[in-house]
N, CA, C and O atoms as CSV, one atom per row, in Angstrom:
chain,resi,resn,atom,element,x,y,z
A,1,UNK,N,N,10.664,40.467,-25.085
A,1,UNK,CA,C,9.520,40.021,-24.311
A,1,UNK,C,C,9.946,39.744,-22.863
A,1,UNK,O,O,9.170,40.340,-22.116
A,2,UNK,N,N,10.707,39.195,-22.308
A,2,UNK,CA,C,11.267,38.895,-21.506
A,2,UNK,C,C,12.143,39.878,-20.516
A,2,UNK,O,O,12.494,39.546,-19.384
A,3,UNK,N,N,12.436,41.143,-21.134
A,3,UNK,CA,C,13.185,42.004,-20.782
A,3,UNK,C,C,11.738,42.828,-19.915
A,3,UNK,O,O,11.700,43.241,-18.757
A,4,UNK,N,N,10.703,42.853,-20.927
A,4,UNK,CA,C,9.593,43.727,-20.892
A,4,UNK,C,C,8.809,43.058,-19.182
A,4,UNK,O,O,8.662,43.618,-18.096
A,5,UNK,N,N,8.523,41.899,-19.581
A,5,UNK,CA,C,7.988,41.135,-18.787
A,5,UNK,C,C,8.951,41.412,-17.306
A,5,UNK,O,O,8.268,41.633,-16.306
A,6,UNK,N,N,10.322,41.411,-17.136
A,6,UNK,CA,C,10.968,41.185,-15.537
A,6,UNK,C,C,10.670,43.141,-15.849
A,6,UNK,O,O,10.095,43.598,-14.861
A,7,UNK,N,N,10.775,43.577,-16.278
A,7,UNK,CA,C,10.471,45.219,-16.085
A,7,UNK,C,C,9.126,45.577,-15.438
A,7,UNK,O,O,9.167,46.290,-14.436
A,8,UNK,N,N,8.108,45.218,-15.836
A,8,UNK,CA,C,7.132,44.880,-15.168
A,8,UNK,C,C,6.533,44.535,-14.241
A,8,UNK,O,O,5.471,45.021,-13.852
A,9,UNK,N,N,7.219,43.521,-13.692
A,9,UNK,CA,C,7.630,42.903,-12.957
A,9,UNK,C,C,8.037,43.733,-11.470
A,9,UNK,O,O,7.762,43.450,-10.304
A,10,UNK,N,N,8.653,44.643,-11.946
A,10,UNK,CA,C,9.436,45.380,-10.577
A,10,UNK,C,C,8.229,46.295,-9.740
A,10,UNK,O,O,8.182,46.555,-8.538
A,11,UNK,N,N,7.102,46.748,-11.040
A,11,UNK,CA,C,6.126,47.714,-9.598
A,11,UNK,C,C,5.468,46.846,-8.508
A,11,UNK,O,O,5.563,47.067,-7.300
A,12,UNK,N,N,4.730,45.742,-9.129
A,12,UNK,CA,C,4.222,44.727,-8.002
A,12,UNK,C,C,5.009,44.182,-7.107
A,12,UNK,O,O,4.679,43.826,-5.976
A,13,UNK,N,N,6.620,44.073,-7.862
A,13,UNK,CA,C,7.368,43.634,-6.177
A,13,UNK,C,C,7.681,44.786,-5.500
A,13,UNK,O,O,7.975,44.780,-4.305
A,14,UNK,N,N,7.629,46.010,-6.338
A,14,UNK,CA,C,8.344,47.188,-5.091
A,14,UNK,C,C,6.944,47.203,-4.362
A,14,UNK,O,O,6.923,47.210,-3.131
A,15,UNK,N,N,5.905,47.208,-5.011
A,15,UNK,CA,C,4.956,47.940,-4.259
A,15,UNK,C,C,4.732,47.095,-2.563
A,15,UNK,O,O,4.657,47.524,-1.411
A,16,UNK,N,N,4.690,45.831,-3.139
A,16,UNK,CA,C,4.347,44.592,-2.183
A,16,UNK,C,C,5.649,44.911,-1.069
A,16,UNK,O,O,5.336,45.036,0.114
A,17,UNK,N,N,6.795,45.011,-1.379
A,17,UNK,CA,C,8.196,44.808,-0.510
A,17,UNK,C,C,7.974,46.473,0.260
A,17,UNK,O,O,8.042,46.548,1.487
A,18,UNK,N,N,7.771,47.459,-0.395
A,18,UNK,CA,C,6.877,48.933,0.105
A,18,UNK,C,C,5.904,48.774,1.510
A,18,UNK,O,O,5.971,49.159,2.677
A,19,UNK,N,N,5.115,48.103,0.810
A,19,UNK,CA,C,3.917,47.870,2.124
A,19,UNK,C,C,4.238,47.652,3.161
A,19,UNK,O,O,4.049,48.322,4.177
A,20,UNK,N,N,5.052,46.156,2.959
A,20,UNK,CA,C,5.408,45.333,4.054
A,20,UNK,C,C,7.173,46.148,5.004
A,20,UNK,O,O,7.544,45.948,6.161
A,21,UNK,N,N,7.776,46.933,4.019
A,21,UNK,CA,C,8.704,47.201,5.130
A,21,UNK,C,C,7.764,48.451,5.900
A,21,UNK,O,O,7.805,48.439,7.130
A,22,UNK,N,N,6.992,49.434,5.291
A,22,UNK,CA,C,6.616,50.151,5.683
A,22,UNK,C,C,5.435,50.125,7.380
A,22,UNK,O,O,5.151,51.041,8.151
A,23,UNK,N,N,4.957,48.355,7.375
A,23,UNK,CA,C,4.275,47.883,8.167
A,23,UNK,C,C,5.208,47.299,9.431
A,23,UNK,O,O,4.784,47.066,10.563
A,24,UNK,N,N,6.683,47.110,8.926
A,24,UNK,CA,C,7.248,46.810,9.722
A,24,UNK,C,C,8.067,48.040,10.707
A,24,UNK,O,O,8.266,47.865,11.909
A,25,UNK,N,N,8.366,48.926,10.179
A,25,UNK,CA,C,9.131,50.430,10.425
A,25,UNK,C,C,7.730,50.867,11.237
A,25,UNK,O,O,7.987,51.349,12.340
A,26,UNK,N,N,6.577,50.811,10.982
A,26,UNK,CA,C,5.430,51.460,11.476
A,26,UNK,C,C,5.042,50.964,13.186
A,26,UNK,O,O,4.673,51.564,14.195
A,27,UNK,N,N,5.352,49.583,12.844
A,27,UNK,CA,C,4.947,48.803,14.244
A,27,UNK,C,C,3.781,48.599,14.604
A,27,UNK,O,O,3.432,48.328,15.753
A,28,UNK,N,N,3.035,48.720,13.587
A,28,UNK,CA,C,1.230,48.472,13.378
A,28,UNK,C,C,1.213,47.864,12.428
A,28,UNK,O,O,2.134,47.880,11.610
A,29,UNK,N,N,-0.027,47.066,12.294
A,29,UNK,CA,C,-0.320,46.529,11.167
A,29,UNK,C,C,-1.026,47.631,10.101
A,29,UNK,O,O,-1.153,47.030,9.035
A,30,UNK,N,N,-1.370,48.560,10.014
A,30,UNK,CA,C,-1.580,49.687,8.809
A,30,UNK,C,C,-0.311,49.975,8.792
A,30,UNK,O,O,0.595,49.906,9.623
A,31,UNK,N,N,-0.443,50.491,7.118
A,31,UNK,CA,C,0.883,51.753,6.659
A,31,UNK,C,C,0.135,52.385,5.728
A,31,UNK,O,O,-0.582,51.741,4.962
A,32,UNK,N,N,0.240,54.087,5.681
A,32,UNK,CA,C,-0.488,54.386,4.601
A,32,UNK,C,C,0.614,54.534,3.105
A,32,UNK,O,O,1.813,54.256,3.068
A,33,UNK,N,N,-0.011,54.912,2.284
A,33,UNK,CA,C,0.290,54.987,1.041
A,33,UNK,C,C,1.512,55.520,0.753
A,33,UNK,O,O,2.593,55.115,0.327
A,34,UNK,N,N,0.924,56.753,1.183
A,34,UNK,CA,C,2.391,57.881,1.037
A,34,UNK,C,C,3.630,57.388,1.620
A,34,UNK,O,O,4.718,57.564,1.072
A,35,UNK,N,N,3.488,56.801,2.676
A,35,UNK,CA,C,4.880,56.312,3.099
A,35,UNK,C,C,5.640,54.740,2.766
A,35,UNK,O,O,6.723,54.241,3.072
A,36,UNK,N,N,4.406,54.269,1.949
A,36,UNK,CA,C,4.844,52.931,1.496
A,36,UNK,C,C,5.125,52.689,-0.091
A,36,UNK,O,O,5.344,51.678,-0.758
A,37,UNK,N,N,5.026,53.968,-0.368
A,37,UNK,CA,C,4.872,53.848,-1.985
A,37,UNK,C,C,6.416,54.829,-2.296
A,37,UNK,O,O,6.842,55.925,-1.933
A,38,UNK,N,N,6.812,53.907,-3.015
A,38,UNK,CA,C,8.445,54.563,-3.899
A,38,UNK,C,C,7.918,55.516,-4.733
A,38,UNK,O,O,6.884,55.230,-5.337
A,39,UNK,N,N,8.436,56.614,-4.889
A,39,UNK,CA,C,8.441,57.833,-5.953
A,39,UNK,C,C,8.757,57.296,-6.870
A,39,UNK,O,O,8.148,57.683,-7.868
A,40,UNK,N,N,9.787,56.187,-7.114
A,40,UNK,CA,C,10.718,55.958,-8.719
A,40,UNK,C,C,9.984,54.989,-9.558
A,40,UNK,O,O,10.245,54.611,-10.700
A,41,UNK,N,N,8.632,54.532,-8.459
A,41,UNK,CA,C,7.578,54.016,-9.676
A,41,UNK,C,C,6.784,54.833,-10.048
A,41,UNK,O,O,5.941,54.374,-10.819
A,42,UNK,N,N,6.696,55.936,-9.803
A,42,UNK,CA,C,5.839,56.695,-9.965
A,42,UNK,C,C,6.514,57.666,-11.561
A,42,UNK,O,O,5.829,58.077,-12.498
A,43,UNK,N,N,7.940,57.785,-11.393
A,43,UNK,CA,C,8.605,58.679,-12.315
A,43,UNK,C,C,8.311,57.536,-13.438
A,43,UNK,O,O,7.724,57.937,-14.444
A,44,UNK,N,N,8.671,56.088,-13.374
A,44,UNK,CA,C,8.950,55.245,-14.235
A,44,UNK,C,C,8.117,55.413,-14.819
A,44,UNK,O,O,8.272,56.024,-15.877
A,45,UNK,N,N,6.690,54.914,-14.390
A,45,UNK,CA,C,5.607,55.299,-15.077
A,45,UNK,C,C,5.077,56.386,-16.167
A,45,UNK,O,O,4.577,56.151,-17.266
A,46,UNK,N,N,5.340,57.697,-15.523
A,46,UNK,CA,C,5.426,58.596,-16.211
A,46,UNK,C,C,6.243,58.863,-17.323
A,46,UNK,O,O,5.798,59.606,-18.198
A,47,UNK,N,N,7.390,58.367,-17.435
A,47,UNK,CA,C,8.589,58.209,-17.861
A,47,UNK,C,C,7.723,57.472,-19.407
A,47,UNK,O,O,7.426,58.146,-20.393
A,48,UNK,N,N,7.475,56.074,-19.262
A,48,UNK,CA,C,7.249,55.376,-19.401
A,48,UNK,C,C,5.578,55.639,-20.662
A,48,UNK,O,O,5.133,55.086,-21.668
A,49,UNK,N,N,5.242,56.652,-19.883
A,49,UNK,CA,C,3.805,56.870,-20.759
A,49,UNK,C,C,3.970,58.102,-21.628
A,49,UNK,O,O,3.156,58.396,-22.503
A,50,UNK,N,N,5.233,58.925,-21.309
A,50,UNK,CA,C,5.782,59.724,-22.532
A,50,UNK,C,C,6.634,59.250,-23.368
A,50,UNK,O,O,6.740,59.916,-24.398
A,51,UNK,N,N,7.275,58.341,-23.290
A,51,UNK,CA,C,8.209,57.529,-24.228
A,51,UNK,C,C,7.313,56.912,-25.132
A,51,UNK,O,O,7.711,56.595,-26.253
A,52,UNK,N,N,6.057,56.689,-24.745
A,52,UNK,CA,C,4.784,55.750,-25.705
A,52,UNK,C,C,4.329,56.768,-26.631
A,52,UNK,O,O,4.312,56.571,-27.846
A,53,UNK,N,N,3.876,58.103,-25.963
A,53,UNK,CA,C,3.373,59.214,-26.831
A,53,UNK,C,C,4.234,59.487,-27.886
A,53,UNK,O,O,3.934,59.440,-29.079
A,54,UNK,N,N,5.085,59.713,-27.513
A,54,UNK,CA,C,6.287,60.673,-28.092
A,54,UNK,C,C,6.395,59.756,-29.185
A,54,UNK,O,O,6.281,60.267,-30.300
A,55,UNK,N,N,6.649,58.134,-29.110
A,55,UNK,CA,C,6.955,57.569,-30.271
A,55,UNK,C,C,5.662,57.096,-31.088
A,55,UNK,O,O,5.676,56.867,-32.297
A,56,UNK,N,N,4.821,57.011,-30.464
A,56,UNK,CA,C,3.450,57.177,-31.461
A,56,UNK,C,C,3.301,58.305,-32.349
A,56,UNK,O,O,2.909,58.067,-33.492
A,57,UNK,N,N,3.571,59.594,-31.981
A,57,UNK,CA,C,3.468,60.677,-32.776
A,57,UNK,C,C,4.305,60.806,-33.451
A,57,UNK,O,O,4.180,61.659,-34.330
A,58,UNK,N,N,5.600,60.001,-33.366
A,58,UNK,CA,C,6.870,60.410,-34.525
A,58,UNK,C,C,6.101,59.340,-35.300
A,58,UNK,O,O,5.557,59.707,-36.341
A,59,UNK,N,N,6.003,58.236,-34.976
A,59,UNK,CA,C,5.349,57.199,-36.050
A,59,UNK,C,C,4.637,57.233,-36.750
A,59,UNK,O,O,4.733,56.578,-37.787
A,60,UNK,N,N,3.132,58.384,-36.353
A,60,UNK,CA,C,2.243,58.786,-37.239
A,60,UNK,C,C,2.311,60.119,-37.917
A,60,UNK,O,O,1.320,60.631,-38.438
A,61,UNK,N,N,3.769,60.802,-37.898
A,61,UNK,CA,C,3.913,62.116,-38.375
A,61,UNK,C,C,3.047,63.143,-37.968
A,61,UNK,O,O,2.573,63.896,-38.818
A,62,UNK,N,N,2.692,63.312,-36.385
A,62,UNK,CA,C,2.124,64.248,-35.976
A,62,UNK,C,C,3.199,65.479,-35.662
A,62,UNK,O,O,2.819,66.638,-35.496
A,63,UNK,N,N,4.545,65.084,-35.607
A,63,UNK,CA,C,5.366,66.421,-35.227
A,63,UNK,C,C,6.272,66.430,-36.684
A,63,UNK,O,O,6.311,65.497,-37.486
A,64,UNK,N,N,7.019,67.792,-36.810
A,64,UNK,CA,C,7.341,67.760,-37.968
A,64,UNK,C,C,8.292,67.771,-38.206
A,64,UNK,O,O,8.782,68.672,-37.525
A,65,UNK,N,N,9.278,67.187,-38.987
A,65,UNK,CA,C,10.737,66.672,-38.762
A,65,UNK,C,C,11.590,67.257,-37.807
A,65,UNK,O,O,12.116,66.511,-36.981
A,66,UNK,N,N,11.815,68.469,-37.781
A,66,UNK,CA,C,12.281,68.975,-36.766
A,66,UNK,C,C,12.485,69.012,-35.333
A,66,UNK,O,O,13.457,69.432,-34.705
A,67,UNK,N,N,11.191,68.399,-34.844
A,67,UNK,CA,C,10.450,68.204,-33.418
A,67,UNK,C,C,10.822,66.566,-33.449
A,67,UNK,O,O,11.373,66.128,-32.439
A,68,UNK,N,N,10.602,65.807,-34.350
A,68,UNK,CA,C,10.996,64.546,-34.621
A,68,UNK,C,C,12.449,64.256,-34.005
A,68,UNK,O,O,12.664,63.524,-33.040
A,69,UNK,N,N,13.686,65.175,-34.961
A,69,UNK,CA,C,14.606,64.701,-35.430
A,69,UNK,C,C,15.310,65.427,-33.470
A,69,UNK,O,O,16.296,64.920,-32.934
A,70,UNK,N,N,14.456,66.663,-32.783
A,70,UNK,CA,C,14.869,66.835,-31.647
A,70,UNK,C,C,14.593,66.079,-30.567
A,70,UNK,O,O,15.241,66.183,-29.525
A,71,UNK,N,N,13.437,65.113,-30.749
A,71,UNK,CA,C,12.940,64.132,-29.688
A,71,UNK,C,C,14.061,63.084,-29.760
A,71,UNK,O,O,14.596,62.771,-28.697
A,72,UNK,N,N,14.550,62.399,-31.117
A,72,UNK,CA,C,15.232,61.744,-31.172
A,72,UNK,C,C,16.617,62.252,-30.499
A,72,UNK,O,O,17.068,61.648,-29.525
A,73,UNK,N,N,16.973,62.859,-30.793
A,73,UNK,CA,C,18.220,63.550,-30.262
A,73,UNK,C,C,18.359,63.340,-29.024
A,73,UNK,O,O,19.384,62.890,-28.512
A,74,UNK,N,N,17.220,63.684,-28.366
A,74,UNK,CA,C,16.957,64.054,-26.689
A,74,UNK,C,C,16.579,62.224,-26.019
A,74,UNK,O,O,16.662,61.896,-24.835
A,75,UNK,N,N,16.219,61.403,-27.057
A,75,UNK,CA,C,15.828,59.852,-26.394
A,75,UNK,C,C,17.727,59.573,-26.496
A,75,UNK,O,O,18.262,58.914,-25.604
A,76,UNK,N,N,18.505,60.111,-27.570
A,76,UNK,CA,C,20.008,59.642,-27.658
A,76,UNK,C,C,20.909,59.470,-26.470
A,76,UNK,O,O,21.565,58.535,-26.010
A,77,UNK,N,N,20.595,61.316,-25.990
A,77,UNK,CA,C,21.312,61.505,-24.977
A,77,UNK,C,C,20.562,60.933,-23.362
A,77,UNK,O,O,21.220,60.807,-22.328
A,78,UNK,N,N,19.187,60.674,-23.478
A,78,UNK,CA,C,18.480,60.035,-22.183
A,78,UNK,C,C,19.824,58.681,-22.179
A,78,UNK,O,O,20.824,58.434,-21.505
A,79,UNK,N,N,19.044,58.015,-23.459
A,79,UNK,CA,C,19.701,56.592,-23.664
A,79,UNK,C,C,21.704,56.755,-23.222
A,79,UNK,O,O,22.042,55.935,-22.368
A,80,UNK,N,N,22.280,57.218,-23.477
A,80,UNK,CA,C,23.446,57.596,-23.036
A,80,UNK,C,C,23.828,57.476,-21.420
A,80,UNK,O,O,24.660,56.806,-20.809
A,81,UNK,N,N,22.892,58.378,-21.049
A,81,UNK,CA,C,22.882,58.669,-19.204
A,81,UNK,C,C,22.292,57.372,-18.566
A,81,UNK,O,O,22.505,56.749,-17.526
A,82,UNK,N,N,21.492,57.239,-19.597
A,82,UNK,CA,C,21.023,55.478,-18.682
A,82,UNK,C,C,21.701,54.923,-18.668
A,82,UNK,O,O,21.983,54.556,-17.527
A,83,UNK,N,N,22.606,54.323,-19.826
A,83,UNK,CA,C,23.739,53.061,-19.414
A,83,UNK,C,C,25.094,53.600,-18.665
A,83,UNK,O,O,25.805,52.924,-17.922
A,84,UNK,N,N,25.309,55.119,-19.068
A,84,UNK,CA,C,26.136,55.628,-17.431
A,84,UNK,C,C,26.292,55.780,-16.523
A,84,UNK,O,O,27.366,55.862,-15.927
A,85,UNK,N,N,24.726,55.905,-15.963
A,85,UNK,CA,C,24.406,56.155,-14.510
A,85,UNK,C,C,23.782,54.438,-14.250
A,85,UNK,O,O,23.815,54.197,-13.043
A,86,UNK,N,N,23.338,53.449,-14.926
A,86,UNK,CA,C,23.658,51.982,-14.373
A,86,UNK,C,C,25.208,51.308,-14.460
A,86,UNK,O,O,25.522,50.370,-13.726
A,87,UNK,N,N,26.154,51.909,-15.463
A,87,UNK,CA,C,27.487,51.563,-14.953
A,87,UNK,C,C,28.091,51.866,-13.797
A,87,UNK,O,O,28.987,51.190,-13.292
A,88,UNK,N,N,27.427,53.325,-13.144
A,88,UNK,CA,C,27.985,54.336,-11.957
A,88,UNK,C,C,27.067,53.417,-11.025
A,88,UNK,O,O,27.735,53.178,-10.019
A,89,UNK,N,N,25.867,52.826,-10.943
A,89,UNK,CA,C,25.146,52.432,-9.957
A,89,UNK,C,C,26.029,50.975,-9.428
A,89,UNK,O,O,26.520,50.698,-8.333
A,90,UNK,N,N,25.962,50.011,-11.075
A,90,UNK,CA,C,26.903,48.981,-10.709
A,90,UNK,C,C,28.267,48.761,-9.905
A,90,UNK,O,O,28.472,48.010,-8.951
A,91,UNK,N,N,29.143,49.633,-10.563
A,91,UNK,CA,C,30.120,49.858,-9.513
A,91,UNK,C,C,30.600,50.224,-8.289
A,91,UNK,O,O,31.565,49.885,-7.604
A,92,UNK,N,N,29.448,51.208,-8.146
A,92,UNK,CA,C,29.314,51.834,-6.691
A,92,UNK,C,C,28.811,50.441,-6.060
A,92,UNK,O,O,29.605,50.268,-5.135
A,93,UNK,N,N,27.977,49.429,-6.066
A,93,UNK,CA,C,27.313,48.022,-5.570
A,93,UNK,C,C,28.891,47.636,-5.489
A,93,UNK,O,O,29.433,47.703,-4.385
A,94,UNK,N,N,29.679,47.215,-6.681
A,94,UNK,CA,C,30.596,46.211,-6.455
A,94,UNK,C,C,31.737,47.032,-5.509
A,94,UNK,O,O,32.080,46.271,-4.604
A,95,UNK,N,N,32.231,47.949,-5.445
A,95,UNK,CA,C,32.908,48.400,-4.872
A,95,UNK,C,C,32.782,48.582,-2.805
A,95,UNK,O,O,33.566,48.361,-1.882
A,96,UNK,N,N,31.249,49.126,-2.918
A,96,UNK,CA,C,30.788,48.770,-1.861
A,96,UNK,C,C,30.909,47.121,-1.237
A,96,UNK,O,O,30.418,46.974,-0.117
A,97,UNK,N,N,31.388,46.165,-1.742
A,97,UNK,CA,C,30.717,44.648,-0.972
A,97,UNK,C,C,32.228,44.928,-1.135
A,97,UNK,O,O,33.064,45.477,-1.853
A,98,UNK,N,N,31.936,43.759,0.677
A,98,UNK,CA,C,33.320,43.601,1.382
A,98,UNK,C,C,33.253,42.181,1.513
A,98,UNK,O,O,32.528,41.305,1.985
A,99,UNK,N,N,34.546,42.365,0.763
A,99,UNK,CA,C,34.591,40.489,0.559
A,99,UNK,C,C,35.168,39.883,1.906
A,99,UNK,O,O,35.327,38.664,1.954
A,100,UNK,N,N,35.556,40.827,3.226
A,100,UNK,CA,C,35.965,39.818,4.379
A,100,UNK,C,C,34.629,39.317,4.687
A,100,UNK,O,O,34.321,38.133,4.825
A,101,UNK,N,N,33.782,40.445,4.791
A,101,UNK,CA,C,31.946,40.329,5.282
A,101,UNK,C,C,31.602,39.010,4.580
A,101,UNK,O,O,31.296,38.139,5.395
A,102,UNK,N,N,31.562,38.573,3.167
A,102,UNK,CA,C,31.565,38.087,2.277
A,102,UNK,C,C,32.203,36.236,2.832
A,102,UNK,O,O,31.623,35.220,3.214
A,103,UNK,N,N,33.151,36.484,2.671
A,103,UNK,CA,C,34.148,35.295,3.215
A,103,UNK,C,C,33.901,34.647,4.702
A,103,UNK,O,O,33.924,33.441,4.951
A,104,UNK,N,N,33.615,35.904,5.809
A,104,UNK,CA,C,32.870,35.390,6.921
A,104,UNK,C,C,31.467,34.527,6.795
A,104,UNK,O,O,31.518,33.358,7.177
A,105,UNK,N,N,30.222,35.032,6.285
A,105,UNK,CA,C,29.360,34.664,6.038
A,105,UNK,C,C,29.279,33.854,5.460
A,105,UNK,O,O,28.113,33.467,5.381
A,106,UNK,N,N,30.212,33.089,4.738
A,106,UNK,CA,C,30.177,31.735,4.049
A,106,UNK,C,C,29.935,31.999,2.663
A,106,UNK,O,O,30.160,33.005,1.989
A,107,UNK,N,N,29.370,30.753,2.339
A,107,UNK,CA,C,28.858,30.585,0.853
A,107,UNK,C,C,27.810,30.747,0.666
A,107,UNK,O,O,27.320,30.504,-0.437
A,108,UNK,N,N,26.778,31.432,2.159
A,108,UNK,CA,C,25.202,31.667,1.726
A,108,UNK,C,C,24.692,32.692,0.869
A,108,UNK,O,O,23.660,32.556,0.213
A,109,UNK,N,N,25.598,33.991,0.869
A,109,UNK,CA,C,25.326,34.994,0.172
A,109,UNK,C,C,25.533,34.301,-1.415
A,109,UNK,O,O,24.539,34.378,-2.138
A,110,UNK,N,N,26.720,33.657,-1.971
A,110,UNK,CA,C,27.191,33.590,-2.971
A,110,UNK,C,C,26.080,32.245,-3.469
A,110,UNK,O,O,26.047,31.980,-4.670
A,111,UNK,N,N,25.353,31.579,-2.669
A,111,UNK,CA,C,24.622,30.567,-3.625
A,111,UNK,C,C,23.097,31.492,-3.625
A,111,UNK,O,O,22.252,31.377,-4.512
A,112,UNK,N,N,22.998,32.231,-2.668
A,112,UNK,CA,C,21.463,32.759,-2.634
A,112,UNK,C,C,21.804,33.857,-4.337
A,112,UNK,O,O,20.815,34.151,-5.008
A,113,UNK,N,N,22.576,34.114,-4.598
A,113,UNK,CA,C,23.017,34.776,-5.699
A,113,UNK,C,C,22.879,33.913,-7.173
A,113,UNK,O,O,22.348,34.306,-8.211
A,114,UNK,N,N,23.537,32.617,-6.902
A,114,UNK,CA,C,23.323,31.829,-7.882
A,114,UNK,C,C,21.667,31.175,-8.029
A,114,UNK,O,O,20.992,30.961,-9.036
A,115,UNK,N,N,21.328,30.945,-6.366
A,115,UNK,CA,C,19.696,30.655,-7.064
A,115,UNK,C,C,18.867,31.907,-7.359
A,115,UNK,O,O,17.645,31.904,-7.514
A,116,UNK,N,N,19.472,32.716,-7.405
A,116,UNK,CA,C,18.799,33.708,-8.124
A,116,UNK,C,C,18.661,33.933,-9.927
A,116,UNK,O,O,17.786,34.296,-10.713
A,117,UNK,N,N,20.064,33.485,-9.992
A,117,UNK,CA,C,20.780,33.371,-11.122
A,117,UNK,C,C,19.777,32.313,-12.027
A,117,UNK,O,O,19.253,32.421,-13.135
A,118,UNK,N,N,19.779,31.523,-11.265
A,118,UNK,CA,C,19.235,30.532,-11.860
A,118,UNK,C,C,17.237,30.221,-12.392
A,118,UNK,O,O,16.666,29.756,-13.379
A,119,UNK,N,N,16.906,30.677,-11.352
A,119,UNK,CA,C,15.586,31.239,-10.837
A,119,UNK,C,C,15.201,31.951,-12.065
A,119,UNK,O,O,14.217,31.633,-12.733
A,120,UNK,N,N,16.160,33.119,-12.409
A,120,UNK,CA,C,15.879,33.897,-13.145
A,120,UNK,C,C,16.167,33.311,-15.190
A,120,UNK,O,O,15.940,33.672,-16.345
A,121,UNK,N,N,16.678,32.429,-14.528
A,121,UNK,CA,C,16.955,32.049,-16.104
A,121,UNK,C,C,15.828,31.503,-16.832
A,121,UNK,O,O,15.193,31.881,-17.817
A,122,UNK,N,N,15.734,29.970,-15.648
A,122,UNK,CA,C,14.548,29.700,-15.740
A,122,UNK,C,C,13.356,29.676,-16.287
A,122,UNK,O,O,12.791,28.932,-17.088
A,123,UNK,N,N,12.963,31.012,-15.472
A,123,UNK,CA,C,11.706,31.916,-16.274
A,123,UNK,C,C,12.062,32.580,-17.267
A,123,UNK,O,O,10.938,32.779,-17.728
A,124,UNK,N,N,12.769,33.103,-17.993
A,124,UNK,CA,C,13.196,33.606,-18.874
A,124,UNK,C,C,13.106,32.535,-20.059
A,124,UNK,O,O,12.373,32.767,-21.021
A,125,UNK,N,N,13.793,31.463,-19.986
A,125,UNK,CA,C,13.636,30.453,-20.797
A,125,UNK,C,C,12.688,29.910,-21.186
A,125,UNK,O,O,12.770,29.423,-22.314
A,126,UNK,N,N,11.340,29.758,-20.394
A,126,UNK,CA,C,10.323,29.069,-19.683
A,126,UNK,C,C,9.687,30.204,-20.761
A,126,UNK,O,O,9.289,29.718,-21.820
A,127,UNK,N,N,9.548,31.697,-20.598
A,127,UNK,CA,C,8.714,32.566,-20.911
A,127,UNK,C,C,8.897,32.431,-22.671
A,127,UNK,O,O,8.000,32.433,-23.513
A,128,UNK,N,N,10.348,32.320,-22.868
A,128,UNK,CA,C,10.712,32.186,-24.605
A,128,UNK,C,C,10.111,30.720,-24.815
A,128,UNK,O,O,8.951,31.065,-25.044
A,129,UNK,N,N,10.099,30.074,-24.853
A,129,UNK,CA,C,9.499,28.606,-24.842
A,129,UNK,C,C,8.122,28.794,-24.727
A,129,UNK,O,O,7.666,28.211,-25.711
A,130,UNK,N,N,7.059,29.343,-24.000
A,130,UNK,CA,C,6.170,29.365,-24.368
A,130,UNK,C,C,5.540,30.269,-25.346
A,130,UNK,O,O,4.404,29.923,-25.671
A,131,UNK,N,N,5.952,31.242,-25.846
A,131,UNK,CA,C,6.066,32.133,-26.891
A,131,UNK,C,C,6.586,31.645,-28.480
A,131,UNK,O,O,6.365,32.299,-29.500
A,132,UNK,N,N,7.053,30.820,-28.443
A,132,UNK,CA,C,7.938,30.009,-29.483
A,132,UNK,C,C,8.870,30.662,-30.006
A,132,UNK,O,O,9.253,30.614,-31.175
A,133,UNK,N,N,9.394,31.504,-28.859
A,133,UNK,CA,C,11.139,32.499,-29.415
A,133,UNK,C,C,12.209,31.043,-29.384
A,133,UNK,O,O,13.189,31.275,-30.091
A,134,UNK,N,N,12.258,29.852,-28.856
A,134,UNK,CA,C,13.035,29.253,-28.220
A,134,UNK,C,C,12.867,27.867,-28.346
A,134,UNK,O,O,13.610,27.098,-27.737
């Protein structure tokens, strides 16, 4: 629930954080669409509304084992590349940060990190607690 919920979560902040850099890069107060709107909510989505089909129809035996047992196959190897290409994303982040940059700037980066940390727990906790996971 909680996983689902901060996933969710991400089109209304990209879209909102979209607008507004796009209003700022523009130097007007309009920005239109096309240039304020991320493509990768757009894939997600899509993404997102065939992963629903696909497992509705294995669920109700609309495809026939075969087509089944190849969808599955094909969610294996998606599922595979996802946690490879967020290990490749992660590292490329940590490798990139320069801890002199880091060490100059103080401890603001490293607590704005922890109230994030925290922020995020928070609600997470907050969200299981009112659900009665917690």
């Amino acid at each position: 629930m909680v996983k689902l919920t901060r996933t969710l979560a991400i089109i209304p902040i990209t879209l909102v954080l979209g607008f507004y850099m796009a209003k700022k890069h523009s130097g007007t107060n309009k920005a239109s669409v096309k240039s304020a709107f991320p493509m990768f909510i757009l894939y997600f989505v899509i993404a997102s509304i065939i992963t629903t089909i696909c497992n509705y129809c294995m669920d109700s035996n609309i495809f026939s084992a075969e087509i089944s047992s190849a969808i599955l196959s094909f969610f294996a190897l998606m599922k595979f590349c996802s946690k490879f290409f967020i290990i490749m994303a992660m590292g490329a982040i940590g490798l990139h940060t320069d801890i002199i940059d880091l060490i100059k700037n103080g401890g603001r980066p490293i607590i704005m990190g922890f109230c994030c940390w925290v922020a995020i727990a928070c609600v997470s906790l907050g969200v299981q607690h009112l659900f009665g996971l917690w």
